[in-house]
N, C-alpha and C positions, 0 to 999 in steps of 0.2 A: 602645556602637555606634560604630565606626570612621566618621570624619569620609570623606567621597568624595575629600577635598582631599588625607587626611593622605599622609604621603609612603608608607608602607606600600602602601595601596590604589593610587597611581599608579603604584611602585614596581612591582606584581603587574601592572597591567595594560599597563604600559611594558614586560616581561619575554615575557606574552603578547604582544602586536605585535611583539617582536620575533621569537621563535620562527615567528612566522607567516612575520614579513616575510623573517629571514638563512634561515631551515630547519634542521632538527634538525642535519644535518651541521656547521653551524659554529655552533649555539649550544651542541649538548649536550655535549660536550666541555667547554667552560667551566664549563659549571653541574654536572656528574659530581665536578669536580675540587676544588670549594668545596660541595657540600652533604654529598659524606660527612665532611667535618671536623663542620660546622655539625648536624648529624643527630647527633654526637656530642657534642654542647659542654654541659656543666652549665650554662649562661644559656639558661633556656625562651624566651626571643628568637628566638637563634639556630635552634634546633628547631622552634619555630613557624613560622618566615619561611622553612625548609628544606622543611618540607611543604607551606605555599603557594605555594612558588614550583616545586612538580613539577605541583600544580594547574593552573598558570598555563599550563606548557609544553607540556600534552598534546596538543593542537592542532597546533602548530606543529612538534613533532619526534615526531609520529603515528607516522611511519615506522621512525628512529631509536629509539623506546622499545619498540614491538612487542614487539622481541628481548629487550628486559633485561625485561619485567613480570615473571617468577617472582624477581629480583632486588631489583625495587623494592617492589614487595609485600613480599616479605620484610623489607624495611631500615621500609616504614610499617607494617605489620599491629601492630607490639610501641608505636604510638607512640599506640595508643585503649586503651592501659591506660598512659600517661602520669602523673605525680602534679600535672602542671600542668592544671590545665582549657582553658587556649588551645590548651595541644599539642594535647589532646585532640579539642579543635572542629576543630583542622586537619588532622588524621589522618582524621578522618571528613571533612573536604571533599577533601580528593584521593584517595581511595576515592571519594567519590561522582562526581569529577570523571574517572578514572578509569575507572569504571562508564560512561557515560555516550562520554568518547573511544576506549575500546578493546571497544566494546560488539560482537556477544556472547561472543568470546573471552576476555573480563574473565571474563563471569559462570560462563561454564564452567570454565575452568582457575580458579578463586578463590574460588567459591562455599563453601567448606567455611571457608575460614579466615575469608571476609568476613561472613558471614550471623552466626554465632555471638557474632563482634567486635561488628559493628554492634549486633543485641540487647542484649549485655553491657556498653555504652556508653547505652543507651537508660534502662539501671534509674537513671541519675546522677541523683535528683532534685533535689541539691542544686545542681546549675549548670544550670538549664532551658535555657540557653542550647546547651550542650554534647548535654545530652538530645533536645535539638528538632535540633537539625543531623544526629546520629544515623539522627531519624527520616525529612529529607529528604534523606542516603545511600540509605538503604534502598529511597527512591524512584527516585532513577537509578540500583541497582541493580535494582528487579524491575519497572520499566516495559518494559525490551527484555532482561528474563532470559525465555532458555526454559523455556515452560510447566512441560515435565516436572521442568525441575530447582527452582522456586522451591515446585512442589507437595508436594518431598517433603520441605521446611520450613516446609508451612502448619500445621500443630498445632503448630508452637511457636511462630510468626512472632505467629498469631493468640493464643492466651495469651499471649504479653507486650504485643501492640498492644490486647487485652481490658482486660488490667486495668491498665495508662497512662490508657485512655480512660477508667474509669472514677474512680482516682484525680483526674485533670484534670478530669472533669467536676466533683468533687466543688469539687476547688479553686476552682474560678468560683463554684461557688455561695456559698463561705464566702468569696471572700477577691478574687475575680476575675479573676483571674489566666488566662491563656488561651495566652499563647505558645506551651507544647506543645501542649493542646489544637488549636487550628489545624492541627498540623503531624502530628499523630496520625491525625487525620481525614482528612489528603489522603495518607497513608501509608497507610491503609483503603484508601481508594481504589483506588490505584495497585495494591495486593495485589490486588485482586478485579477486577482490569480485567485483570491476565495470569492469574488462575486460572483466571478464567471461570466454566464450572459447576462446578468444584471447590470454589467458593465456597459452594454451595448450603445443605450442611451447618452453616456458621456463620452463615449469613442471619440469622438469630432471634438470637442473641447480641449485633448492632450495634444492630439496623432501630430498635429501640422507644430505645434514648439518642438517634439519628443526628435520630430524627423529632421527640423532645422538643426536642432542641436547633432544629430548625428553624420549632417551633412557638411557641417562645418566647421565641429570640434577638432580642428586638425593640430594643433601644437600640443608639442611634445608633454606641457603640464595638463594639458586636456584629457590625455590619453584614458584615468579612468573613467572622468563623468560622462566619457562616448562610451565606455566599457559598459556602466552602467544603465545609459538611456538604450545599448543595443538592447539590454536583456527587457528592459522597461516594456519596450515596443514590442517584442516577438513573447511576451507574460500576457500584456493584451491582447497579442492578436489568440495565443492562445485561446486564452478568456473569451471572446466574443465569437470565435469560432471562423470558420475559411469564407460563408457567405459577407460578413463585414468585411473581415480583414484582407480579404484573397486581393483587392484593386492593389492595398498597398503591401502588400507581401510581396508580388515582383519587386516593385519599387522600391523596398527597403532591399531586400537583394541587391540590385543594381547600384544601389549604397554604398551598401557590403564591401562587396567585391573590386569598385572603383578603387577603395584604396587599400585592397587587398589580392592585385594582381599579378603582386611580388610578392612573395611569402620573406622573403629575403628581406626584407625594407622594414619586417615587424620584427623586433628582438624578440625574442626566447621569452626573456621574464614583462615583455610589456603585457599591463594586465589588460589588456584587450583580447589578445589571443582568446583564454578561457572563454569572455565573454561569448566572443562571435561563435566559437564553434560550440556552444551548449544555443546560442540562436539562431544558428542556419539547423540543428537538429530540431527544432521547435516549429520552425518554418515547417522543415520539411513532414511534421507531423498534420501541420495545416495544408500546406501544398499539394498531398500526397504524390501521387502519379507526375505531376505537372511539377513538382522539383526536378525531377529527372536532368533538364539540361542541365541546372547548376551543378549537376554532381561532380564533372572532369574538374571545375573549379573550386570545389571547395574541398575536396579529398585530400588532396594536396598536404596544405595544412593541417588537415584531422590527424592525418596518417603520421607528419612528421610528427607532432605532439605525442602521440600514441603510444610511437616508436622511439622516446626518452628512455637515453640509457642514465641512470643515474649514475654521481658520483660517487667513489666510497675510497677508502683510506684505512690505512692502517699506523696507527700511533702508538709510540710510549709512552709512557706517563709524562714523561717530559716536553715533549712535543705537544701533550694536552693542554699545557696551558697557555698556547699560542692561541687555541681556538675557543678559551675557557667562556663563556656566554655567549657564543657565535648560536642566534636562535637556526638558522641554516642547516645546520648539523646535528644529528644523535645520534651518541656515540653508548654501545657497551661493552663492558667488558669481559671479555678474554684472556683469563689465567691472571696472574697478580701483576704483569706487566706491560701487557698488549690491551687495545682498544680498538673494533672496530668503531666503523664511521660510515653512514652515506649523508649524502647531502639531500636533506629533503625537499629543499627550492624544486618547482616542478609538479614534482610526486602529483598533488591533487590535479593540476591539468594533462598531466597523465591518464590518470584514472579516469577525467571527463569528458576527455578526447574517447577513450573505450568505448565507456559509459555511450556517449552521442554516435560512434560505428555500431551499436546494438540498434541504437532508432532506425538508423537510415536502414539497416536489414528488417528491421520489423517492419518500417513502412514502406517502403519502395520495393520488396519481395523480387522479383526476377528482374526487377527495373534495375539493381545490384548487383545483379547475376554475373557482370563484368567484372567485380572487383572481389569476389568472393574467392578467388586463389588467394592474394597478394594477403587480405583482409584473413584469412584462415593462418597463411603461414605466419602471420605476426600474433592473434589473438593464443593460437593454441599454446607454444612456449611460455606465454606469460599466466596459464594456467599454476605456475610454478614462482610468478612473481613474489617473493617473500618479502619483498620489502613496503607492500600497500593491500591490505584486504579488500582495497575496492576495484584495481585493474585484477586482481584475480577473480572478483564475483562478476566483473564485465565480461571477462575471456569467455567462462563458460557461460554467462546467459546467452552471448552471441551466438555460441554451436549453433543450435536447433534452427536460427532463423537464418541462420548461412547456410544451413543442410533444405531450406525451404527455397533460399534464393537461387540457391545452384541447381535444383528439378529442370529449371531451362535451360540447362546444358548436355540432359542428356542422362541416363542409367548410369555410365560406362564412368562418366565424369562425378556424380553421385557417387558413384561407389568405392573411387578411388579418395575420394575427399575424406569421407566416412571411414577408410582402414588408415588414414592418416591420421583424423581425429582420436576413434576411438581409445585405441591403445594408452595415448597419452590422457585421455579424461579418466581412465581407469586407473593411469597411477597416481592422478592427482586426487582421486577420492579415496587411496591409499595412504597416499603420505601426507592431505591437509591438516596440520595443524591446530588451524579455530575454526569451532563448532558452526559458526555464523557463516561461515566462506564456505565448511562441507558440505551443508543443506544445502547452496547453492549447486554445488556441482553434481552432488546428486540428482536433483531439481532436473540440472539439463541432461545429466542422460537421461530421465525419466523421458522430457520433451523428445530429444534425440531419435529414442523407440519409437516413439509415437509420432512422428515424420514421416518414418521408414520403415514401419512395420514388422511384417511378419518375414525372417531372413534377412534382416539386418546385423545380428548377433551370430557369431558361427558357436559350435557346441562349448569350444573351449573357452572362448569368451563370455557367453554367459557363465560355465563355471566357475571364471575367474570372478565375476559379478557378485555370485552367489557367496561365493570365499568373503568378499567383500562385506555384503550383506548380514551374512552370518555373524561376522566379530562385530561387526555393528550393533547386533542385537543383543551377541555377548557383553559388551560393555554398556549397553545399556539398562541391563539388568543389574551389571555388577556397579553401576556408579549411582542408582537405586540407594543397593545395598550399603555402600560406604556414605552415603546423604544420610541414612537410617540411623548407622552408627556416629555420624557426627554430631546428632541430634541429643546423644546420650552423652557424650562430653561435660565434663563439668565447665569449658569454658561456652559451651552453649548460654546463646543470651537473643532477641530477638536481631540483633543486628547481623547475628550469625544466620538465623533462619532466613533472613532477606535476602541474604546471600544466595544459601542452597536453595528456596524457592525460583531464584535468578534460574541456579542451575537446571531446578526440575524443566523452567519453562525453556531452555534448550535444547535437552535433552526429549520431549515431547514435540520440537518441532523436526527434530533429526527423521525421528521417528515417523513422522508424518511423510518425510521425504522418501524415507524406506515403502511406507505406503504408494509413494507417487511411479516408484521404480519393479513393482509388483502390481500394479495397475496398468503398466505402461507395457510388459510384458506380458499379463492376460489377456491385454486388450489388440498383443499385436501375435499371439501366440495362440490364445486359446486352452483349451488340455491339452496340448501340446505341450505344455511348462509346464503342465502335474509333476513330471519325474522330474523335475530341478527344485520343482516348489517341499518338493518332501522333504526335501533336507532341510527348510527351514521352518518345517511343518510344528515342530515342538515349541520356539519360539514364540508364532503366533498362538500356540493352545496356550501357552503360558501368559499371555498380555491379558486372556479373559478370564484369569483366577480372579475368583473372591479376594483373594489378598492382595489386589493387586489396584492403583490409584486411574481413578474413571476414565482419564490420558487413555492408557494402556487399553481400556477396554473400549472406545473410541475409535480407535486404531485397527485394534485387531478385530472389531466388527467391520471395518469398512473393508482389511484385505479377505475376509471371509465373504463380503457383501462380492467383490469381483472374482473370488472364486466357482460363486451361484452363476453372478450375471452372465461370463464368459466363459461359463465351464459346461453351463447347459445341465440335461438330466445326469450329466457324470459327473455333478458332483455331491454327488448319492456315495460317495467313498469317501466323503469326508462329514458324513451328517452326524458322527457320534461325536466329534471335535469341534461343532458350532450352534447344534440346530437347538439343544437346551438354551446353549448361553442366548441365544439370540431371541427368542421367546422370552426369556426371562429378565434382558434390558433393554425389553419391549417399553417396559414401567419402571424404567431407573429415574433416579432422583434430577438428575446430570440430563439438562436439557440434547446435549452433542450426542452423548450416548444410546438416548431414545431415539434422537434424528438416525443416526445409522444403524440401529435395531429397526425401526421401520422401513428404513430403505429397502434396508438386507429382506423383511419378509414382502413387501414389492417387487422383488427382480426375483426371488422363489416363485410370486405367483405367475412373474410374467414370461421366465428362463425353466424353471426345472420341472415342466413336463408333469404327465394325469398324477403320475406315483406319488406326485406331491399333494395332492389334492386333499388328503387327510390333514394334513400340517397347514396347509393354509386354510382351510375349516377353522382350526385350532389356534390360529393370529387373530382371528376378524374378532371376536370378545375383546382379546387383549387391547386391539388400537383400536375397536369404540370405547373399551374404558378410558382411553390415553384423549381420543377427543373431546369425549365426552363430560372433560374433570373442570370445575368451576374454572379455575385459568390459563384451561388450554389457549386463551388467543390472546394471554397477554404480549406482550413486544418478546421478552423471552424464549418465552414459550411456541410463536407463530409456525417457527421454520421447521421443530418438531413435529408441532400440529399438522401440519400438513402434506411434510412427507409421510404421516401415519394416512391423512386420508388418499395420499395418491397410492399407498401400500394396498388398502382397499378397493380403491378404483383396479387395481393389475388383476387382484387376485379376483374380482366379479367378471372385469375383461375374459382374463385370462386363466384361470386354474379356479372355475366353481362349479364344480363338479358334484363336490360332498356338502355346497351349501346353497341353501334355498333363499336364491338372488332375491326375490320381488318380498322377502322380509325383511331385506338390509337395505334395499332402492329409496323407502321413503327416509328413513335415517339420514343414508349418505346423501341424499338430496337437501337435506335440512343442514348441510355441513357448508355449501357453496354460498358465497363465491369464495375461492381459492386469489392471495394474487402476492404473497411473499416471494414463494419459490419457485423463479421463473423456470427453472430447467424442468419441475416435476407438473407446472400445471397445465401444458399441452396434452398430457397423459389425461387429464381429470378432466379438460374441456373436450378432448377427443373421443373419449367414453360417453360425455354428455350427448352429445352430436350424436356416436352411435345410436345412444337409445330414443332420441328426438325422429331419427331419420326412418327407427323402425318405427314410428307410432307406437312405442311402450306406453300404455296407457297410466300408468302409476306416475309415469315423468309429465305426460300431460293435462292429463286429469281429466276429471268427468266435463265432455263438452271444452274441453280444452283449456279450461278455468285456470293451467296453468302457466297459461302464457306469459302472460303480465311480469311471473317470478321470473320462468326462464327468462325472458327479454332483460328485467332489472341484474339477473346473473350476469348473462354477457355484457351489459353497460358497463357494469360495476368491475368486470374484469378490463372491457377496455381504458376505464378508465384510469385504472392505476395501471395497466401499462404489464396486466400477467402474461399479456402473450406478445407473441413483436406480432409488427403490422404484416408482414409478409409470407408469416410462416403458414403453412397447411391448414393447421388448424384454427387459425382465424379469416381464411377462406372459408371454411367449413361452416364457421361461426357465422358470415357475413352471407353466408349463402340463407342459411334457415331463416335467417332477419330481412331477406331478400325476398324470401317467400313470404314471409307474414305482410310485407309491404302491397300486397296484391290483394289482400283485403286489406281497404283502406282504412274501415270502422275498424277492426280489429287491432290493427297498429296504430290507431290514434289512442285507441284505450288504453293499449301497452305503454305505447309512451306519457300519457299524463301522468301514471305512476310513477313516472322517474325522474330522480331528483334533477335540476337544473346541468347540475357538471357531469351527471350521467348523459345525457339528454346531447349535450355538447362532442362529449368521446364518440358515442355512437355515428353521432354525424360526420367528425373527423375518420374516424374508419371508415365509413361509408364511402366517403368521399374525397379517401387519397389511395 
């Protein structure tokens, strides 16, 4: 095992900082020019140190390597059939390192040479070391591989990861040995976590070693490979979902807990802790309702984790050099002689203990409702946690689903919880810090509103919102403006643009959250928030300037879109500030912006009353041009597409007045079937239905000629899955298909036109 100090290892990670820090453009030229010597040198040194250092660079010259991977792939793939075993271990870490930075374009274009490699590196039992690296390759490559592609090498993946596991188990038993084992098991894992229910079929093959190991790993050196079979097991049950998994989900519970009945009896830093309590949250995603009694048992623990205070220190210079490489600790500093210090041992099971009190309120809702005081007063302070951005973005994802679980306790108790929350999520979307952690807390107030509606907010407190709000949008014009001017710098170079586009795309999702908190207040206000809404009425006029980057105009179509939907015909006092721009990126370039351009004239047709009926005349051209264009359905393009034709479906429902429906009927019938945007295609099958149910004779045709279409419409919908099985509208659906069913001739005719997996859904619907 390579010392941290040796010059090798600072060597690699002095190589990475620097890729980061100069950028692919002026390091990888250097390094192109000295590894393919060293990639060829008889001294395994040289070879070895040539493959960790592509490792090292993928980060850093992201960009720069993109282009060469069918290149560099080629020069590593031949180096995991090496005769040296180091080469060999380093060939599989920049593969897996590789997997991991050029992810999913790695797995796609590489799959075929990398999957077979990695397996054929796995059978090494005689360097476990090489064998076990193998196996955690294979895990940054099929944790963000596409499903379809890592599926059609699960019969082989799984026979070689079958019998490793059971070799390795054997070796523990005789000889104790575990290193691969460990690594086999979170390589299970990670398979069954992108297969999914693919998985289902080898369930039985793992469960019964997975479970002995966990029921009998009990010595102290054991500790992690139980840490890691716990997560193994509750990954699959994920995977295969509560009907497999539910027999053994008590039962590994009962596991659990057997030697978990002392909290007291697990140290602080054994690494099991983590494990189990990110696995009883995982259970309890599977379990739902039916976790419930384990909850007095496992809170326990979540809570103590939770509730880590960490350590911190305050040092001179002189006392620093007692702690001088202590990885433990980071320390900065303050003034020329002082250094603070916390201890970061913890921190991450901190944050995952949070993390896992968000599930349990997500999934167990009032079944929670008990713990939601204790769980409130510990989450909300550590909205202010500074020493981890991820117990701060747990604190606040919690709110909303704690404000959901405590509804079972009563108004009175709601309400007091909520003047408790509030105040403090207001100052922490005040004072956070990073960008990344603000979105989130804005996020949950947005959620928050939207729990509790309309008089949840007292007057002062939304002005104080608004306050909020406002310099948010201030600064987000003005950090625009200074990205603008740093463009013009003479030390502008692309490494620098990679930067500020970093920054655009933060600043565009802040933005979006600004959206989520102006939505969330429309929607629990109504025009009732007009006179708060004015004051950041400039603002939004300003995000739909021509001058301004399609984000902006994105954005500000969509809080203009909920001013329509929820504002009704009052929002006839603001048509001089949206209703051009909105017509006019009806046919924006920018697929997002034409999505919320057609939304926006959808909810005019469906919200703002007769007055409008000229202006939605005055769309319908527009979004049959937009449907109507050679690649409206490409993949791109789909989600625009068709919130344009559910825009038209509102405005024929709803506001056609000034336009002569039964010209537009045959068109937009020549548009269906609908089955990307599930929220907007209930709208488009619901309309369908109407005009079926009237006998519109244009929807059925002469003699009904057009059955056969409608019928392949609804298959075609059920079949990808545009509507859920339950909803109205596919009652609706299953009723017209109900009726057709009573002429027998006439639905056998309907159905021989439909293709076989049409033919299948329909039946499924029918028949569940």
């Amino acid at each position: 095992e390579e010392d941290n100090d040796s010059n090798s290892v600072v060597a690699e990670s002095s190589l990475d900082r620097l890729a980061c820090g100069l950028g692919g453009k002026t390091v990888l030229p250097h390094i192109n020019a000295t590894l393919s010597q060293m990639l060829q040198s008889d001294n395994w040194k040289c070879r070895h140190a040539a493959l960790m250092a592509i490792s090292a660079v993928g980060e850093g010259c992201h960009k720069q390597m993109e282009g060469m991977l069918p290149q560099i792939m080629d020069a590593v793939i031949r180096f995991l059939q090496d005769p040296h075993p180091r080469v060999r271990y380093a060939a599989c870490n920049a593969i897996g390192q590789m997997a991991t930075d050029f992810a999913p374009i790695f797995q796609k274009k590489f799959h075929e040479m990398v999957v077979p490699g990695l397996l054929h590196v796995m059978d090494d039992g005689v360097n476990p070391r090489v064998q076990a690296h193998a196996g955690a390759a294979l895990v940054n490559f099929s944790e963000v591989c596409p499903k379809n592609i890592l599926t059609t090498y699960l019969p082989t993946i799984i026979a070689k990861l079958e019998s490793i596991l059971a070799a390795k188990f054997k070796e523990l038993m005789e000889c104790g040995t575990k290193l691969v084992l460990e690594q086999v098991v979170t390589t299970v894992a990670s398979v069954a976590d992108t297969a999914e229910e693919k998985f289902v079929e080898y369930y039985d093959r793992f469960i019964p070693c997975l479970m002995y190991i966990i029921e009998n790993a009990n010595s102290p050196d054991l500790r992690l490979l139980r840490g890691k079979t716990i997560e193994c097991v509750s990954l699959i049950g994920l995977a295969v979902g509560a009907d497999k998994f539910l027999t053994d989900a008590g039962k590994m519970m009962d596991l659990l807990l057997k030697a978990q009945t002392n909290q007291e009896e697990m140290a602080d830093d054994d690494p099991q802790v983590s494990y189990l309590i990110s696995a009883w949250a995982r259970i309890c995603k599977i379990m739902g309702k039916r976790f419930e009694p384990y909850l007095p048992l496992v809170m326990g623990p979540v809570l103590k984790t939770a509730s880590l205070k960490p350590e911190v220190a305050l040092l001179d210079n002189e006392d620093m050099n007692a702690v001088d490489g202590d990885d433990d600790w980071q320390f900065v500093s303050i003034g020329e002689q002082q250094n603070f210090g916390i201890r970061t041992a913890g921190l991450e099971e901190k944050a995952t203990a949070c993390q896992m009190l968000v599930c349990y309120a997500r999934e167990l809702k009032d079944g929670f409702g008990d713990y939601t005081e204790q769980v409130v007063k510990l989450m909300v302070p550590m909205l202010k946690f500074y020493f981890h951005d991820g117990v701060r973005t747990a604190a606040a994802e919690s709110l909303p689903f704690l404000l959901e679980c405590a509804k079972i306790k009563g108004p009175q108790y709601l309400a007091e919880m909520w003047q408790y929350m509030c105040p403090e999520l207001l100052k922490a979307i005040e004072t956070e810090p990073e960008s990344e952690v603000l979105s989130e807390h804005m996020y949950a107030m947005a959620k928050c509103i939207e729990v509790l509606g309309m008089g949840c907010l007292t007057n002062d407190q939304i002005t104080e919102l608004i306050r909020i709000v406002d310099k948010s949008l201030k600064e987000h014009f003005e950090r625009a403006v200074k990205r603008q001017e740093q463009r013009k710098d003479e030390d502008y170079d692309e490494v620098v643009e990679e930067q500020l586009l970093d920054e655009d795309d933060e600043d565009v999702y802040l933005l979006s959250k600004v959206a989520d908190i102006t939505h969330a207040l429309f929607a629990a206000y109504g025009q009732h928030f007009f006179p708060f809404f004015d004051a950041l009425l400039p603002h939004f006029v300003k995000l739909l300037g021509d001058d301004r980057p399609w984000p902006d105009h994105q954005w500000g179509l969509c809080i203009f879109d909920d001013v329509i939907e929820f504002g009704g015909p009052a929002c006839d006092k603001y048509t001089d500030h949206f209703l051009q721009a909105l017509l006019k990126f009806v046919a924006d370039k920018q697929g997002e912006v034409r999505q919320a351009a057609a939304y926006g004239c959808g909810v005019l047709g469906q919200f703002s009353g007769p007055a409008f009926a000229p202006v939605c005349a005055q769309a319908i051209p527009l979004l049959v041009q937009v449907i109507e264009s050679p690649d409206a359905r490409n993949e791109v393009n789909l989600n625009p597409t068709e919130n344009a034709i559910a825009a038209v479906t509102k405005i024929l429902k709803y506001n056609a007045s000034a336009i002569n429906v039964d010209e537009v009927i045959p068109l937009w019938l020549s548009w269906l079937p609908v089955w990307e945007d599930t929220d907007e295609a209930p709208h488009v099958y619901g309309y369908l239905c109407d005009l079926i149910d009237g006998n519109h004779p244009l929807v059925l045709g002469p003699n009904n000629s057009n059955l056969p279409r409608l019928m392949a419409i609804f298959s075609e919908a059920f079949k990808r899955e545009a509507v859920e099985k339950d909803a109205e509208v596919t009652k609706r659906m299953l009723n017209i298909v109900q009726q057709l069913q009573a002429n027998p001739d006439m639905f056998q005719a309907c159905i021989s036109q439909l293709t076989q997996e049409q033919q299948v859904a329909l039946h499924q619907y029918l028949t569940t």
